[in-house]
N, C-alpha and C positions, 0 to 999 in steps of 0.2 A: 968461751963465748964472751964477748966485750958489751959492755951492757951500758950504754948513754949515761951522764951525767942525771938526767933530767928522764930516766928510766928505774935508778936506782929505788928501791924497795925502803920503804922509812919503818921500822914496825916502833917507833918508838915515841914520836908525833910530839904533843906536847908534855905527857909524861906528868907528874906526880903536879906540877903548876901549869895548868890550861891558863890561859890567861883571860881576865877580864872584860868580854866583848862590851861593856858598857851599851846597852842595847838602848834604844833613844827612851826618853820618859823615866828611864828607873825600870823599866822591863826587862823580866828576869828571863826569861825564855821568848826565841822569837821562833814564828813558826811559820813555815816557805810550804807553800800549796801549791804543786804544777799537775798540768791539765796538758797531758801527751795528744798533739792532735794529727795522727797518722797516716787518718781517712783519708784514702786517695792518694797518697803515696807510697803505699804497698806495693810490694812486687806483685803484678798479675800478668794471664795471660794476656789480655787486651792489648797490656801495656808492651807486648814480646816478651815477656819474661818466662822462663819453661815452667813455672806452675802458682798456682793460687795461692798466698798468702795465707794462713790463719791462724797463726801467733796470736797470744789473748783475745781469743772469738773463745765461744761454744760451741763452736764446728766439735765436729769430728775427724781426727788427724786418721788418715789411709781409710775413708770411707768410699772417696772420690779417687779413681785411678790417674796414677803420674799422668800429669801431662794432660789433662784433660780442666775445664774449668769449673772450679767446685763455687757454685752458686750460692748455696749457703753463707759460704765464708765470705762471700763478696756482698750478701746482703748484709751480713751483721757489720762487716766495716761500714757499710751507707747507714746503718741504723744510729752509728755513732755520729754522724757528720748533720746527719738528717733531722736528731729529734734531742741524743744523748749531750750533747756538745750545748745545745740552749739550753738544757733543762740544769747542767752544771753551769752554766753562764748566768742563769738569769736568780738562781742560789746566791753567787757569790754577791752580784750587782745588787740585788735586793739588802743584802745584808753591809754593803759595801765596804769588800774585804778586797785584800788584794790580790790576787790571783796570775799564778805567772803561766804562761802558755809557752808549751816546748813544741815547736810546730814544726811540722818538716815542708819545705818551700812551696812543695807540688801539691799537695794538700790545701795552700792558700790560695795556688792558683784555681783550682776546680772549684773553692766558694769562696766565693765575693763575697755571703755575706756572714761570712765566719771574719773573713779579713776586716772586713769593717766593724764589725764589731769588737774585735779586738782592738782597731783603732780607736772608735769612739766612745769604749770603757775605759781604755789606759790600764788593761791589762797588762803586766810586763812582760815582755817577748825575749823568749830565749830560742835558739837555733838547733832543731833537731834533724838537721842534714837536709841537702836538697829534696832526697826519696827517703824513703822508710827502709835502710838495706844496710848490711855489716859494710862498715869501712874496713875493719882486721881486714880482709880479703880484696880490698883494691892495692892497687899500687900505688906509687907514692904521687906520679904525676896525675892520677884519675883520682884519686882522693881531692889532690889540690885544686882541681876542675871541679868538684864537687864543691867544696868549701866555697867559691867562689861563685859561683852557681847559685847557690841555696843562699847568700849574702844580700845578691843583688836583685834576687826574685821576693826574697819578704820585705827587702826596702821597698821596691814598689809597692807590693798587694796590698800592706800594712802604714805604708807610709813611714817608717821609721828603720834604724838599720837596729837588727837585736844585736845586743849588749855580751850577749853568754852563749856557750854551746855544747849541747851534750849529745853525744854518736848514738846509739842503738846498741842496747847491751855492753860493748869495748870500744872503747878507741882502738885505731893501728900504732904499732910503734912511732909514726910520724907525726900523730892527729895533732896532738900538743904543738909539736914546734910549727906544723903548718895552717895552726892559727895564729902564732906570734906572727908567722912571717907574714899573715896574710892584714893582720893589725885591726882593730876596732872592737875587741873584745875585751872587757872587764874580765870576765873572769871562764872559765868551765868547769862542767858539773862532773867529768868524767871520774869520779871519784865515790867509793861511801866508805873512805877510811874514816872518816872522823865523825864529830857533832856536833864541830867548829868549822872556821876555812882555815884554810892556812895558805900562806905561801910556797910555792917552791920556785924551784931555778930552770928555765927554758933558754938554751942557746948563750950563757952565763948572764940572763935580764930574770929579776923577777916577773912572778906570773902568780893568778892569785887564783888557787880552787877552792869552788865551794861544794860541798858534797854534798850528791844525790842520796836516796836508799833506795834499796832494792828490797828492806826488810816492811816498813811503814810505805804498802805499796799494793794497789787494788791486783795485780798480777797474781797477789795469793789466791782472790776468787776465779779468774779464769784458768789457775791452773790445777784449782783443786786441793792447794794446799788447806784454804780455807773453804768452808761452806755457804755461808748466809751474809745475810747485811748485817745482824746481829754476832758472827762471829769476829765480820770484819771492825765493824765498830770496837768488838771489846782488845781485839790485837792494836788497834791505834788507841782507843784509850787507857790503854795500860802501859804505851809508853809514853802517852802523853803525862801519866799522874809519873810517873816515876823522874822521864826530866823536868817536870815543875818541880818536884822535891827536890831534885839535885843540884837547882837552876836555885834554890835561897842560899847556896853557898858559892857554887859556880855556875853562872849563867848559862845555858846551853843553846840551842837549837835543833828545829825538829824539822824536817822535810817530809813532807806527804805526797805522794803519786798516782795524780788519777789516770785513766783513760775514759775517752768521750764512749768509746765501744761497753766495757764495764761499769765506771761505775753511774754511767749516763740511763743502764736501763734500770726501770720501775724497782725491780726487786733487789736492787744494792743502790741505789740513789739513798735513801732513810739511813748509811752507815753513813754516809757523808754528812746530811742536813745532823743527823745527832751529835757526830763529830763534833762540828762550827758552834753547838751547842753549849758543848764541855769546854771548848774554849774560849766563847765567850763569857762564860761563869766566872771567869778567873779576869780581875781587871788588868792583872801585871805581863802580860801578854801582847807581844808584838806581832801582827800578821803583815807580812811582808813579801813583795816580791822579792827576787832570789837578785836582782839588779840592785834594789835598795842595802840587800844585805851587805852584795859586794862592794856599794860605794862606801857605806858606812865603817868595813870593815879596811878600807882603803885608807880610808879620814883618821881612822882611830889608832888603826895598827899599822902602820904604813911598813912595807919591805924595808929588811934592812939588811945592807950586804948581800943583796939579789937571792934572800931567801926569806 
């Protein structure tokens, strides 16, 4: 099997000398908080789709028969868009942190006033597909209809065209190069190799990822990996003390992953607000949109030799 340039597997990344992110202020750790908002672009039946969404809900997976519409799982997405999604909005705005939104298009289109609000906070906007659905599994020309699609629908809702983009679980083998080719993106997230960005090579043009987690990521309480608000807190505070300590010698960076569904309800919101807590304790800390990161890391580290 012949495997893309810009496919090839790195397991070696920066190695024994990460370099320097010079993080603005003297800031030894920066830290990227995104707030997944998926409500309303779920696959449902409404929407024709052959079954109900409930991927990090509290549903119950085969309670509801195929093919039939599982209500539950439809209310707990509207609970995120309805109640969950302001109650993490008006945390951040309060404390005025920056906060980056992975939104998926259709989702801005059904509230206006999610859209506006993300407008008139200047939250950073990143690109989380037109719908809420695996790209792996489209083809290459419905993907690119997709990208394009979901571009020019958050320029409108939002006002602004987003900067970054990150698929739903995987990219497709295409997803990368058909947002170069599609052009206006800083960076994507489709990544959690690292605890830096890095560059790689798309179509032989630099291209710059910043990586997501999937570890430091509210998913553990819907899926049960984790328990409480209190367990969730002590799993992100305890990477957050160890990249502080490791961030006095080489600076790091941390990614956090809400959802408005998770961690928007009552009884896991308190792992987040204590979070924002622990890092505000610490004055050498940068909170950042995942946009800032990218430019900063553009400014500083610029590609060289399209990698």
């Amino acid at each position: 099997m012949t495997v893309a340039a810009d496919q090839m597997r790195d397991f070696v990344g920066y190695g024994r000398n990460p370099p320097d992110p010079r993080w603005p202020n003297g800031a030894r750790l920066a830290v990227v908080i995104v707030l997944n908002v998926e409500e309303g672009a779920e696959p449902s039946i409404p929407d024709g789709d052959p079954a109900t969404e409930i991927a990090l809900t509290d549903g119950i997976f085969g309670e509801v028969p195929a093919g039939s519409r599982d209500f539950v799982a439809e209310t707990l997405f509207e609970y995120g868009s309805r109640v969950g999604y302001w109650r993490l909005s008006e945390l951040f705005s309060e404390r005025g942190l920056k906060l980056t939104v992975n939104a998926c298009a259709q989702a801005l289109e059904r509230n206006g006033e999610i859209a506006a609000d993300i407008r008139d906070s200047g939250f950073d906007l990143c690109c989380h597909g037109d719908r809420f659905v695996r790209h792996f599994l489209m083809t290459e020309d419905e993907e690119r209809a997709a990208i394009a699609r979901a571009v020019e629908s958050l320029t409108r809702t939002v006002g602004r065209t987003p900067l970054g983009w990150q698929s739903r679980y995987s990219p497709s083998a295409a997803t990368r190069r058909l947002l170069a080719e599609h052009g206006g993106f800083l960076y994507d997230a489709d990544s959690y190799a690292d605890d830096l960005p890095y560059w790689t090579a798309v179509s032989g043009r630099p291209h710059l990822v910043v990586p997501h987690s999937f570890t430091h990521n509210d998913n553990r309480l819907a899926t049960a990996k984790l328990g409480t608000a209190v367990d969730m807190y002590e799993h992100l505070a305890a990477a957050f003390r160890v990249l502080h300590a490791e961030s006095a010698r080489r600076p790091r960076m941390m990614t956090v992953s809400l959802h408005s569904r998770i961690s928007g309800q009552p009884s896991r919101f308190e792992a987040v607000s204590r979070f924002l807590d622990l890092v505000g304790s610490c004055g050498d800390v940068w909170v950042a949109g995942r946009s800032e990161v990218a430019r900063h890391w553009i400014a500083t580290h610029p590609a060289e030799g399209g990698r």
